[in-house]
N, C-alpha and C positions, 0 to 999 in steps of 0.2 A: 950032519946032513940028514941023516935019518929022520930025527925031529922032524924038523920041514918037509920031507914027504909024508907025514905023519898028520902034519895038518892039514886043513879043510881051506883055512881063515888066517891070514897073519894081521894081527893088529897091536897097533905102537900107538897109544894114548899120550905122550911126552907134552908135557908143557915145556920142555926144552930138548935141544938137540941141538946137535953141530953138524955134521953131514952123517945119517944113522947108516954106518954100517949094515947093522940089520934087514935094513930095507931093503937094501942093494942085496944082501945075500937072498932074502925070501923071493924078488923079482928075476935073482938069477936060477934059485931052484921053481921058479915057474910055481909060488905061494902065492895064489891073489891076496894083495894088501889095500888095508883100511888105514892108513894113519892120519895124523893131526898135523896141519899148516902150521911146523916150527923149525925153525933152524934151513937147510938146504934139501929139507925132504920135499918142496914141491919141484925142483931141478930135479930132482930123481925119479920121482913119479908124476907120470901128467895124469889128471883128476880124469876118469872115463874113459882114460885109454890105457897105463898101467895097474891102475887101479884107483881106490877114493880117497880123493884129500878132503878134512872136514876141517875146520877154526877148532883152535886147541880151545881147553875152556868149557866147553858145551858138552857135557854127558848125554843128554839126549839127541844134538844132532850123532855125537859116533852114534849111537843106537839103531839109529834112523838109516845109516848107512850100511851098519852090523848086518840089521835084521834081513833086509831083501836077498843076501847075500851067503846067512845061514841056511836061508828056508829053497833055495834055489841053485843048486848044484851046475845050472846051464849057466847062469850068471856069472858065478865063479871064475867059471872057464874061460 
């Protein structure tokens, strides 16, 4: 747990998943999450409201999504 209050940013790059765990724990420790449209991560998180789903595949859209989100601590939230 600690970890995860420790970040800013959780992000899960996966070209594959099964339902990520992960996601579910960062969303429950209140981690804003960036991951990739695989497996049942968009059942977990709704794109703009728990946080951002991007197309796995694409290094620069995650970036694209990364970025506004590093540089803005209100966004985050």
């Amino acid at each position: 747990m600690a970890f995860h209050h420790a970040l800013d940013l959780f992000v899960q790059s996966s070209d594959y998943e099964g339902t990520p765990n992960v996601v579910l724990e960062a969303m429950a420790l209140e981690t804003p999450v960036v991951a990739t449209d695989v497996g049942g991560t968009r059942e977990l998180c709704e794109d703009g409201v728990h946080g951002r789903i991007v197309p796995s595949g694409d290094a620069d859209v995650l970036a694209a999504a990364i970025e506004p989100l590093v540089e803005d601590a209100a966004r985050r939230a």
